[in-house]
PAZAPA-4460 file (N, C-alpha, C; in steps of 0.05 Angstrom, whole numbers, plus 32768, in hexadecimal, padded with zeros to 4 digits):
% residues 295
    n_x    n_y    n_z   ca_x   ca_y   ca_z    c_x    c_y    c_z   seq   type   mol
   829F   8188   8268   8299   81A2   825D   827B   81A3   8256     1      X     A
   8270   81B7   825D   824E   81B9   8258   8252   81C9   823D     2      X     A
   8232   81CE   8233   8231   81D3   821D   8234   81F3   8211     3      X     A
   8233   8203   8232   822D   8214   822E   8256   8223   822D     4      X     A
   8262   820E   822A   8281   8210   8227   8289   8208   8210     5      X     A
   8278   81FA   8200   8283   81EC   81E9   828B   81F9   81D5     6      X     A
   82A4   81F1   81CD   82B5   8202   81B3   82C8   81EF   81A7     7      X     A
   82C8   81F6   8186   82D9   81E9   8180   82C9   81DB   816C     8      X     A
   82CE   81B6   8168   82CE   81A8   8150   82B5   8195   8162     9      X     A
   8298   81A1   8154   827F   8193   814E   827C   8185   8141    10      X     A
   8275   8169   8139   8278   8158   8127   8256   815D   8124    11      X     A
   8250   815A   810E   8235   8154   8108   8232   8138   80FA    12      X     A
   822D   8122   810D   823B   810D   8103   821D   80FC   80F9    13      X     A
   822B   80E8   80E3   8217   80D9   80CE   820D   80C5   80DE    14      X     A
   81EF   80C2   80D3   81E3   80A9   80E1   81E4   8092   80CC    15      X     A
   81FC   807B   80D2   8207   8066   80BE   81E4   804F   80B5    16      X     A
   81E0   8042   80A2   81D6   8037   80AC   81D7   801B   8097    17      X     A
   81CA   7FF9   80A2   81D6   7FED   8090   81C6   7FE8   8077    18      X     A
   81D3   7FD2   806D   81CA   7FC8   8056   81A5   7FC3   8052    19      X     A
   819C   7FBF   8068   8181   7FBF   8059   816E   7FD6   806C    20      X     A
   817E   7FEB   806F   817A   8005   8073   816D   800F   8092    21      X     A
   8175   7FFD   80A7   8170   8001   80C1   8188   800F   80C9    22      X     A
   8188   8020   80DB   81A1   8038   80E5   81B4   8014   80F3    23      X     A
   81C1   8018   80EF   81E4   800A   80FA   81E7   801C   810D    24      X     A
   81E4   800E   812B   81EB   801C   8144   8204   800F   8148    25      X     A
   8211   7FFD   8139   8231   7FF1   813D   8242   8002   813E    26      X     A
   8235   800B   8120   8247   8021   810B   8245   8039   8114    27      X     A
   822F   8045   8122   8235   805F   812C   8240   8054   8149    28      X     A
   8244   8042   8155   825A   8043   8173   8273   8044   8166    29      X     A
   8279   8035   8159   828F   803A   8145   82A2   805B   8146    30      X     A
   8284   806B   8134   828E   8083   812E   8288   809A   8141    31      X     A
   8277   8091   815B   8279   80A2   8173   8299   809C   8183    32      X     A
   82A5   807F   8181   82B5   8080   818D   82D4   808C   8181    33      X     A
   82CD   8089   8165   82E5   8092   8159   82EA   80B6   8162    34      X     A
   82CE   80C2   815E   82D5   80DE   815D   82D8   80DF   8184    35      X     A
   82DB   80D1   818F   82DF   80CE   81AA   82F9   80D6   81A8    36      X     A
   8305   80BF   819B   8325   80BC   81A5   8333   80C7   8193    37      X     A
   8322   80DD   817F   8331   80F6   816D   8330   8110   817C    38      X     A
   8320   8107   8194   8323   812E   81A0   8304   813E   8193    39      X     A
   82F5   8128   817E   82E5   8141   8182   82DA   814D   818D    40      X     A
   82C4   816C   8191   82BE   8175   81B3   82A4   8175   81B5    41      X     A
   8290   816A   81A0   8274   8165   81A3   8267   815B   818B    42      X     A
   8254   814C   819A   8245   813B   8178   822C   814C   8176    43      X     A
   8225   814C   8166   820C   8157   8153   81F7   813A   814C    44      X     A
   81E3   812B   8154   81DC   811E   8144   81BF   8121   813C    45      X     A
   81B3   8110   812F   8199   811B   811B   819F   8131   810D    46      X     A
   81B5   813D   810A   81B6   8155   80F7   81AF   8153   80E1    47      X     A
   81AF   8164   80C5   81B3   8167   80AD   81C1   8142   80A2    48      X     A
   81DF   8142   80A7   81F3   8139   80A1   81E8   8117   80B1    49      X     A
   81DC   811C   80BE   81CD   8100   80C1   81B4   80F6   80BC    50      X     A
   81B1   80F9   80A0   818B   80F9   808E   817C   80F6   809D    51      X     A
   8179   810A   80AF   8160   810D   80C3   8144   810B   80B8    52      X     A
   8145   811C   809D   812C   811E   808A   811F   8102   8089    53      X     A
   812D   80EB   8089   8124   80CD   8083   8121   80BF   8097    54      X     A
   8132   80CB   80B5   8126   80BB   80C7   8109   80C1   80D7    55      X     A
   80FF   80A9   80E6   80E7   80AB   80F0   80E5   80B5   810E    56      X     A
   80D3   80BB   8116   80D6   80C8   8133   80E1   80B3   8144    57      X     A
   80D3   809E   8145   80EA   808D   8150   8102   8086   814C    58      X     A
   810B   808A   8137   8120   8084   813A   8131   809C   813E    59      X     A
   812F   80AB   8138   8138   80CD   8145   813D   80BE   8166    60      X     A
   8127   80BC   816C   812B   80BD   8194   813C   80A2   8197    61      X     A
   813E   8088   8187   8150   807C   8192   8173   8080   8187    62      X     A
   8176   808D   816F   818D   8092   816D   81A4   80AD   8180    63      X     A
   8187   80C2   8187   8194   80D2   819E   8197   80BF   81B9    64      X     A
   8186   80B8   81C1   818B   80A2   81DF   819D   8086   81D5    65      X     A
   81A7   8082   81C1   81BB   8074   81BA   81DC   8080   81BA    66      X     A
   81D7   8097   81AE   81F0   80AC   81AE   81F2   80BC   81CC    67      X     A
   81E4   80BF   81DC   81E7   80CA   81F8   81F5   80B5   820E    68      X     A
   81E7   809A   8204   81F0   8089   8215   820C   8079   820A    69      X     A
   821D   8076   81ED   8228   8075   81ED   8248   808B   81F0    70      X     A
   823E   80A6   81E8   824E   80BC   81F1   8258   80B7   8213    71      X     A
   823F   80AE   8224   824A   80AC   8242   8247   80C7   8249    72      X     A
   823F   80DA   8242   824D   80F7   8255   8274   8106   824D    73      X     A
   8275   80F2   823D   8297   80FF   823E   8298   8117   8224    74      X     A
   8284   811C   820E   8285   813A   8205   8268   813A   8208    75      X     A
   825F   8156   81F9   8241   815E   81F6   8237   814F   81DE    76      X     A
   821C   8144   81E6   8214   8140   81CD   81FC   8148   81CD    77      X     A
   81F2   8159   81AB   81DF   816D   81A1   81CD   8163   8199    78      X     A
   81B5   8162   818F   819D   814F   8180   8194   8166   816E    79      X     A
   8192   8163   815C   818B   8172   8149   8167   8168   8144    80      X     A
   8153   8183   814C   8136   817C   8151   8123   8194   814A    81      X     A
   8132   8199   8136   8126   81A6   8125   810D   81A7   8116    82      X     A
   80FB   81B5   810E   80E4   81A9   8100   80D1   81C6   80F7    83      X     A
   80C2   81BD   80E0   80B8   81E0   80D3   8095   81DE   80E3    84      X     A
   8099   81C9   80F0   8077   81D1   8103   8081   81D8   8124    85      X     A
   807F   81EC   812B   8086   81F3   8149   807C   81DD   8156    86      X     A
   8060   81D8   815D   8061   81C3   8171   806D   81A7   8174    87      X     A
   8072   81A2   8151   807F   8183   8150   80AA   8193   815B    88      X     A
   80B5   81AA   815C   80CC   81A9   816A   80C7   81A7   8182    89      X     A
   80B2   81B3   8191   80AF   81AE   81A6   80B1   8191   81B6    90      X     A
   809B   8186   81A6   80A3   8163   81AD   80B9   815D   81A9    91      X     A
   80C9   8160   8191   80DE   815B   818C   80F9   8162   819E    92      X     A
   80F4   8171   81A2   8110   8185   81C0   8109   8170   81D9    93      X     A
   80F4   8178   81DE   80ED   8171   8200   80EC   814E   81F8    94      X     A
   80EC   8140   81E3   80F2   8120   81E7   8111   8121   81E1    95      X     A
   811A   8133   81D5   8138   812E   81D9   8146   8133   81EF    96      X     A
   813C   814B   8201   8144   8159   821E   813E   8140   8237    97      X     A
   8129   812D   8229   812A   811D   8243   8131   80FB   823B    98      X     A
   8144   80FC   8227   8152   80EC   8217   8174   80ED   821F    99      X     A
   817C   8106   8235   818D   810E   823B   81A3   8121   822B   100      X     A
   81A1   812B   8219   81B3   813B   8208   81BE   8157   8211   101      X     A
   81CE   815A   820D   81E1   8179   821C   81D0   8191   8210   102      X     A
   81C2   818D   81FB   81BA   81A2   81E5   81AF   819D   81CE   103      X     A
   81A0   81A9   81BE   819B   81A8   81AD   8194   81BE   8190   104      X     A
   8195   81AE   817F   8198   81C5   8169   817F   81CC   8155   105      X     A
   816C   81DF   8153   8161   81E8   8145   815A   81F0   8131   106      X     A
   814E   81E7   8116   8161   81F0   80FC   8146   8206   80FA   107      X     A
   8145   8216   80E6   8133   8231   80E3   8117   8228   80DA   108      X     A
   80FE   8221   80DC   80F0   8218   80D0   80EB   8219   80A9   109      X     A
   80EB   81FD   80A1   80F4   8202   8085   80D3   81F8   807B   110      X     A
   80DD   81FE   8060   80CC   8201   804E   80B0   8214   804C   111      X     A
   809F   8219   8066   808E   8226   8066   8099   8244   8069   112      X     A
   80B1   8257   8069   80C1   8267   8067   80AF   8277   807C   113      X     A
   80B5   827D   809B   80A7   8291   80A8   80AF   82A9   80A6   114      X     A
   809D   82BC   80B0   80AF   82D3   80B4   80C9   82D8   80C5   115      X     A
   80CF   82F3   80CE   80EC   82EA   80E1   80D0   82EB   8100   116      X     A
   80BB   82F7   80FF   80AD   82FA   811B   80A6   82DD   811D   117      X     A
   809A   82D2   8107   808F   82AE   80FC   80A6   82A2   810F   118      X     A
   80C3   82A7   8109   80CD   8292   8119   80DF   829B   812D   119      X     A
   80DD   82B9   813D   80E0   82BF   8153   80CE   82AC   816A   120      X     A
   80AE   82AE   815B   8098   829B   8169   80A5   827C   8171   121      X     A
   80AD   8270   8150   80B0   8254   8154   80CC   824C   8169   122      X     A
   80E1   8261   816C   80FD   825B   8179   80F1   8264   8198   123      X     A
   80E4   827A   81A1   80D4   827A   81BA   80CC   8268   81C0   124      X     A
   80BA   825B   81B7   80A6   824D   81C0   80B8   8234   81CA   125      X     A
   80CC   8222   81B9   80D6   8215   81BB   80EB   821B   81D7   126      X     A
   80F1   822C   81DA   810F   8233   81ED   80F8   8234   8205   127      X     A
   80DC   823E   8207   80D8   823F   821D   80C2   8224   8225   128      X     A
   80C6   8213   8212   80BA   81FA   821F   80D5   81E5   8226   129      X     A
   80E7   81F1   822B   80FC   81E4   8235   8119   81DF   823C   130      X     A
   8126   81DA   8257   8139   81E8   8260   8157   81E7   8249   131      X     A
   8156   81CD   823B   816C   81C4   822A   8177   81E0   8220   132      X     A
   818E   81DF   8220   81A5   81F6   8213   8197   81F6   81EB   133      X     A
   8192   820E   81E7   818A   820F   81CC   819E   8215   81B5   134      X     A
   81A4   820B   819D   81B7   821A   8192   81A6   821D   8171   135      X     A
   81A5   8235   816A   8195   823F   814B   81AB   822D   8134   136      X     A
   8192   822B   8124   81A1   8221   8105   819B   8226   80EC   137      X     A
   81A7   8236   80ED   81A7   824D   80CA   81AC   8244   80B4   138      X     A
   819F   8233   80A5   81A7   822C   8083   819D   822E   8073   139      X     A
   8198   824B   806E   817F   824D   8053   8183   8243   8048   140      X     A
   819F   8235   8039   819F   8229   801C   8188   820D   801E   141      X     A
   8182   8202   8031   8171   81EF   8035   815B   81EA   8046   142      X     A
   8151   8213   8059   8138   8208   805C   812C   821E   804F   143      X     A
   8136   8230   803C   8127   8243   8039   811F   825B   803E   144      X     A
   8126   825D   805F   8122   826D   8073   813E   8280   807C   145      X     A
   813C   8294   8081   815E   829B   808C   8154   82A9   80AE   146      X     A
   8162   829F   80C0   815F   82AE   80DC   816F   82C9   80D4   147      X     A
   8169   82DC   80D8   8179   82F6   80D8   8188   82FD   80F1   148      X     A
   81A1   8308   80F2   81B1   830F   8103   819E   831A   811E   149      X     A
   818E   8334   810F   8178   8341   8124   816A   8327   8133   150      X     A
   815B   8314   812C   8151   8304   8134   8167   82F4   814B   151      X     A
   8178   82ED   8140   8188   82D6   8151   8191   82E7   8168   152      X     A
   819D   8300   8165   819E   8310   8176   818C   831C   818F   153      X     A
   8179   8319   8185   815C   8318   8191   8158   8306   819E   154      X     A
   8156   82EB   81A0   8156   82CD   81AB   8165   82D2   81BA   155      X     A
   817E   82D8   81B0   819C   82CE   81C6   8195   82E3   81E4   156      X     A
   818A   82FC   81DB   818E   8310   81F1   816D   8306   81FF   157      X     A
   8160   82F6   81F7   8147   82F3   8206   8141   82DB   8212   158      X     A
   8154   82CF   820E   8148   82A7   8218   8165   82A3   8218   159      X     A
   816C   82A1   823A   8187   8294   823E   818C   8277   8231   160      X     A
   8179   8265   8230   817E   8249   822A   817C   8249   8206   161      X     A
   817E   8262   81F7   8189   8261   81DF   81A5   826E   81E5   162      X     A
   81B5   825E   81DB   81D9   825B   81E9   81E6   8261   81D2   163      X     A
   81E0   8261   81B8   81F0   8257   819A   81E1   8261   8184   164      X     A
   81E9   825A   8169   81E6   8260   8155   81F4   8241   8143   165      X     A
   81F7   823B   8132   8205   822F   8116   81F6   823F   8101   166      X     A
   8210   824C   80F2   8201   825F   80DF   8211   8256   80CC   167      X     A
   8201   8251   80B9   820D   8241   809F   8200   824C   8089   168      X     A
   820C   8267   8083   81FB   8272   806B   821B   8275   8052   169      X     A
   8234   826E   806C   824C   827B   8058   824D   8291   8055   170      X     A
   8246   82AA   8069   8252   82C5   8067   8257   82CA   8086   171      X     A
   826D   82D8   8075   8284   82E3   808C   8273   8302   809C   172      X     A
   8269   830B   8088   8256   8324   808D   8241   831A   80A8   173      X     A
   8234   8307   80A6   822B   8302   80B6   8235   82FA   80D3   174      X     A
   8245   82E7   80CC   8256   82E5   80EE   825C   82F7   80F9   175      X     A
   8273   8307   80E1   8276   831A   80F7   825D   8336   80FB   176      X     A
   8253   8330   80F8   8230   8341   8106   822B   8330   8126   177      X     A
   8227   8317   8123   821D   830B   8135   8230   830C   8145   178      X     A
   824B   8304   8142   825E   830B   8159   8261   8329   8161   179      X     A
   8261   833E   8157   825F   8350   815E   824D   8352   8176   180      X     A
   8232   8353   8164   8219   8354   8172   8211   833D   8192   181      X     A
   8222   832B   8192   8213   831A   81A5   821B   831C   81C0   182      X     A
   8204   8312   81D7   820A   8313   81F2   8225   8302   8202   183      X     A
   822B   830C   8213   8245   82F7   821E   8237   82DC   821C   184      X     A
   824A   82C2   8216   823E   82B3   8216   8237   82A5   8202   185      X     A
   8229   82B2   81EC   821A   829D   81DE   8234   829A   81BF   186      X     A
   822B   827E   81BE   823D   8272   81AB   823F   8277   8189   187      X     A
   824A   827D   8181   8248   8282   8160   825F   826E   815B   188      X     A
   824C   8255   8147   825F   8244   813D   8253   8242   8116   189      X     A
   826C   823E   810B   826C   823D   80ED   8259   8223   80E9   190      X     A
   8247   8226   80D1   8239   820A   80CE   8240   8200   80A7   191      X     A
   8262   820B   80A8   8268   8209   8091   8287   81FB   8096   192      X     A
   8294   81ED   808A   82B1   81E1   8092   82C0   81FF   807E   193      X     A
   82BC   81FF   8070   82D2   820B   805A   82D5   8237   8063   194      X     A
   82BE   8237   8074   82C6   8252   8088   82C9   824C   80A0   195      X     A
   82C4   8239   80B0   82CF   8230   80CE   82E6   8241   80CF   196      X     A
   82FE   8240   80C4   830F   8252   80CD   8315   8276   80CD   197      X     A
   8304   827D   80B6   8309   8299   80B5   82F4   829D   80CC   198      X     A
   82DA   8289   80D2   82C9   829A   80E8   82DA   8290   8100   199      X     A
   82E4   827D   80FD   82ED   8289   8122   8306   8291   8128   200      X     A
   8316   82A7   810A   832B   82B6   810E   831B   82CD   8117   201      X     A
   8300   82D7   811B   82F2   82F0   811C   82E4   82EC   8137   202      X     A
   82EE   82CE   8141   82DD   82CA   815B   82C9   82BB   816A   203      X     A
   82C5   829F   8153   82AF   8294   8154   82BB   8281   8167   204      X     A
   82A7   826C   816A   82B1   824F   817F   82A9   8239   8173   205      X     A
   82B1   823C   8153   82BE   821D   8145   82A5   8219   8130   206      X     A
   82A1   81F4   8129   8291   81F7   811E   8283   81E3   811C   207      X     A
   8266   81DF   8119   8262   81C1   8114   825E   81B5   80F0   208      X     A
   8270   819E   80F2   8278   8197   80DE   826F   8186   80D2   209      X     A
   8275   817C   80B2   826B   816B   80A2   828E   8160   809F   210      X     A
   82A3   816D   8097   82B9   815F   8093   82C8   814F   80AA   211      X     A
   82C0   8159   80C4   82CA   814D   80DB   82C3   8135   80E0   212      X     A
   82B0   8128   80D4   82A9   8109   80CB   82C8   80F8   80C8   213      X     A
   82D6   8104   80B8   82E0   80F8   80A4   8303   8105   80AC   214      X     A
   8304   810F   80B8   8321   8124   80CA   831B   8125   80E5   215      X     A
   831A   8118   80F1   8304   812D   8115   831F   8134   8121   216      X     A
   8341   811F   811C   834D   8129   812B   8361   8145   811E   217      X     A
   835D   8144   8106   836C   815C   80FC   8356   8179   80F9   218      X     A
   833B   8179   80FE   8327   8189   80FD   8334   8190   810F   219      X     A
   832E   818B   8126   832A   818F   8140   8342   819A   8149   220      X     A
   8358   8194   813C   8376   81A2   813E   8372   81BF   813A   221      X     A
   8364   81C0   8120   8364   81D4   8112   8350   81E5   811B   222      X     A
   833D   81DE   812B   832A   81F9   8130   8335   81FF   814E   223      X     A
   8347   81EF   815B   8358   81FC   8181   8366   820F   816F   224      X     A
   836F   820C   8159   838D   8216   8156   8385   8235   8141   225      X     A
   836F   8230   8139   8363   824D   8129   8351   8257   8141   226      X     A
   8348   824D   815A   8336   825A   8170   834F   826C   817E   227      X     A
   8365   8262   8188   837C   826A   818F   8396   8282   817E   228      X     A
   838A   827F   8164   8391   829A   8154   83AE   828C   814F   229      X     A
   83B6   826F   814B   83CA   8267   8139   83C1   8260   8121   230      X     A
   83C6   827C   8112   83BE   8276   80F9   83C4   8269   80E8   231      X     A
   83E6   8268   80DD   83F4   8255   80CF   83EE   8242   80D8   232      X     A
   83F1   8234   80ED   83EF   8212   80EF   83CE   820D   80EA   233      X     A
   83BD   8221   80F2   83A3   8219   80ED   839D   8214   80C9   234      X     A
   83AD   8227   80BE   83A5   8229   80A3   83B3   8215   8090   235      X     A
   83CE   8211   809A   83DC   81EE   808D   83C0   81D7   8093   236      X     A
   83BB   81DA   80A6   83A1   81C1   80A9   8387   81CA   8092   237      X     A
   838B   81DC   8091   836F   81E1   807D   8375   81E4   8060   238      X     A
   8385   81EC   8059   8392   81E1   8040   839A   81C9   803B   239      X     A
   83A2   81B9   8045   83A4   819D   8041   8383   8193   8044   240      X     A
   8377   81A1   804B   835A   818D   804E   8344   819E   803B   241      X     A
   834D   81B3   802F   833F   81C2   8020   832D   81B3   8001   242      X     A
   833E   81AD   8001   8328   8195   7FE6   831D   8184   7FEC   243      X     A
   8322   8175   8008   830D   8162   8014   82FE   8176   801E   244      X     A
   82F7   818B   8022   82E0   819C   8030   82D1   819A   801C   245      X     A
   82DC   81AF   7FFC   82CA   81A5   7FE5   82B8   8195   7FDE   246      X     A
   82CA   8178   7FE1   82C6   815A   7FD8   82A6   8157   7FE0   247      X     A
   82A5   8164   8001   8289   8155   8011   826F   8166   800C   248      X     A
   8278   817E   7FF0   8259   8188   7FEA   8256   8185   7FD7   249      X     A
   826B   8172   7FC2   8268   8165   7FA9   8253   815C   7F9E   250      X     A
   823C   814E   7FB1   821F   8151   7FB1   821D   8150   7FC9   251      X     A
   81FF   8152   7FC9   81F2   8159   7FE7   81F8   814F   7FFF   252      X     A
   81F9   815B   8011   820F   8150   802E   81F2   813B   802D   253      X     A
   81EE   8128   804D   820C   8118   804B   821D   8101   8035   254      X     A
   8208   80FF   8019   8219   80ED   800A   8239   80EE   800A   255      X     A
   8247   8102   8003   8265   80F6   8003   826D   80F9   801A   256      X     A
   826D   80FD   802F   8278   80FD   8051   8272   80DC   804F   257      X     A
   8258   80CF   804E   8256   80B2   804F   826C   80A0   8040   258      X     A
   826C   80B0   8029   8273   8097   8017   8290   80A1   8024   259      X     A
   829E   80AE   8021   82B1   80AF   803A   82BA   80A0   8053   260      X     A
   82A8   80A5   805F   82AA   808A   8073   82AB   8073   806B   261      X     A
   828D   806E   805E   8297   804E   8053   82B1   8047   8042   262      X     A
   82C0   8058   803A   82DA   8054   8028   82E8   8047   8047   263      X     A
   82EA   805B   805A   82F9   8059   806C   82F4   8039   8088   264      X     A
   82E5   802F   8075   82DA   8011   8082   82C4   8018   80A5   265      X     A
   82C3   8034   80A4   82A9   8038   80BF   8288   802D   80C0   266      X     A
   8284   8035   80A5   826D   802B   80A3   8258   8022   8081   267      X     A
   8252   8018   8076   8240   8013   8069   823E   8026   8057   268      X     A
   823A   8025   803C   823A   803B   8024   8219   8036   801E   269      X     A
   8204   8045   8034   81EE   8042   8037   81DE   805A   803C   270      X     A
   81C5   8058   802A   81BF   807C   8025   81A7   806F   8029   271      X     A
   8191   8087   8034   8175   8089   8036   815F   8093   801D   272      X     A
   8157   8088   800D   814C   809A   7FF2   8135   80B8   8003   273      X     A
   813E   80D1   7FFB   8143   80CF   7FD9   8165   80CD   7FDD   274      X     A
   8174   80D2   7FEA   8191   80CF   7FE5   8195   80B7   7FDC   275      X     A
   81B1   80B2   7FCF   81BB   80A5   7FC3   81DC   809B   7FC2   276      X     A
   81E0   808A   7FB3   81F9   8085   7FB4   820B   80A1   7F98   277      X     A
   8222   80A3   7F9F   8230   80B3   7F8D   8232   80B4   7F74   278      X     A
   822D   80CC   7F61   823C   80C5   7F40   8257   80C3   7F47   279      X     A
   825D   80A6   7F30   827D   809D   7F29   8289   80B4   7F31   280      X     A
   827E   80C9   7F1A   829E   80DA   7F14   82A0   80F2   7F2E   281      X     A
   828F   80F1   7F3F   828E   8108   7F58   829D   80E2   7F6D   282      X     A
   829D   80D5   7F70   82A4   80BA   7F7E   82BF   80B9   7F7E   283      X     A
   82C4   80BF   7F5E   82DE   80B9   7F5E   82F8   80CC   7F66   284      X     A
   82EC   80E4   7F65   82F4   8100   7F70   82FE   80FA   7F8B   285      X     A
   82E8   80F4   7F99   82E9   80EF   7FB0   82FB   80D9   7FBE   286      X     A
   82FC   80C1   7FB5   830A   80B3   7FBB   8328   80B4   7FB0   287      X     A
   8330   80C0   7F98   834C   80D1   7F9C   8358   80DD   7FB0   288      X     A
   8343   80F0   7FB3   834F   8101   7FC9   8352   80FB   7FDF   289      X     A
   8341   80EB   7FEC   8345   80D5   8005   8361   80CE   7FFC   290      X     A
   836A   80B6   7FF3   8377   80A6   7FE7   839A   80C2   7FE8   291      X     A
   8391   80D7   7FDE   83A7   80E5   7FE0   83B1   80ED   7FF7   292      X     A
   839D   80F3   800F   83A5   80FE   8022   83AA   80E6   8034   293      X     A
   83A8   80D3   802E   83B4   80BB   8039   839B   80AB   8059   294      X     A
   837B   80AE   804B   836B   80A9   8059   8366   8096   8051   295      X     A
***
């Protein structure tokens, strides 16, 4: 399946790493192969959810050409190459495009807050220095910046090789604008776990995730079976996982998704400063509820 088909359960998956703070490429074959043989339908890596902020450009380019070559071709995998100086995404895309990746993901340029024309410029510029499938990434809550519907809409109808969206602002108002509004074709996926389902009862194509870490094969149940408009069975899966959705914004993604895993013996209870290891009493939350749902 190419990218420009992909739907369903995106993992935005964690970059593990060990004890004296070098990325664990064990531990992520590990957890590329697990979400393999869960059905998930594409990885996300360098995202958000994998403290991209702390890694170095090198190591950015060897953990995508580590994750391309261990994926094999059997789903898509995304590189998240994002950056608030246009020319450093530029480098950043076109070394991931010839790193082999299906696609890649864009987040809105943060902190210097452009205008919406400021980063009509910066998403042009980027889509037309290169052929890779583009997909936008909306999270004001953390860069500051919001792409507006007009804008994305704008991209989508002007630069075929922008294919997507992840819009993670948590309104429903918004999706359904963009699905309304968009050309055949281009993808609208949730960049939130706890609306994944009401947006793609309205039409979306799934979502990429922080809880699918930690569920990939009951996510992934659950976004065929809410893409397909079975709602009950989609919504028994999301109620049973509804407080672990909570759990993983308990503090700032990715701390509890990790410490998660490492409960679950995948990888290393190992954070990049400024992140950190968990407060007790948000720890202990968490590992209850694991513990309840029988993880």
């Amino acid at each position: 399946m190419g990218i420009a088909e992909l739907r369903g359960s995106i993992v935005a998956i964690v970059t593990p790493f060990k004890a004296n703070g070098e990325i664990d490429f064990e531990a992520f074959d590990r957890l590329v192969d697990f979400h393999i043989a869960q059905h998930t339908d594409g990885i996300v890596v360098c995202g958000t959810t994998g403290e991209t902020p702390t890694l170095t450009e090198d190591e950015d380019a060897a953990l995508i050409a580590h994750a391309v070559k261990r994926v094999n071709g059997r789903i898509p995998v995304i590189a998240g190459t994002g950056s608030n100086s246009t020319q450093e995404c530029v480098v950043y895309t076109q070394k991931a495009a010839s790193l082999g990746v299906d696609g890649v993901l864009i987040v809105a340029p943060y902190y210097n807050k452009p205008t919406q024309e400021g980063m009509y410029l910066h998403f042009s510029t980027v889509a037309k220095a290169v052929d890779v499938p583009v997909i936008l990434y909306n999270v004001p809550g953390r860069t500051g910046s919001n792409i507006s519907v007009k804008l994305a809409l704008r991209l989508a109808n002007e630069f075929k090789n922008i294919i997507g969206i992840k819009e993670a602002q948590g309104s429903l108002a918004v999706v359904t604008q963009l699905l309304a509004g968009r050309p055949q074709g281009f993808k609208v996926y949730s960049g939130d776990d706890f609306t994944s389902l009401s947006t793609n009862y309205l039409g979306a194509d799934g979502c990429i995730s922080v809880v699918a870490n930690v569920i990939p094969g009951d996510f992934q149940q659950m976004m065929a079976l809410s893409m397909n408009g079975e709602v009950k069975k989609a919504n028994e899966i999301f109620f049973k996982y509804q407080q672990l959705m909570d759990l993983m914004f308990i503090e700032s993604n990715p701390i509890p998704v990790k410490t998660a895993l490492a409960h679950m013996g995948l990888m290393e209870e190992v954070f990049r400063a400024p992140l950190c290891a968990m407060e007790s009493k948000n720890k202990e939350a968490l590992l209850l509820e694991l513990k309840k749902l029988g993880i």
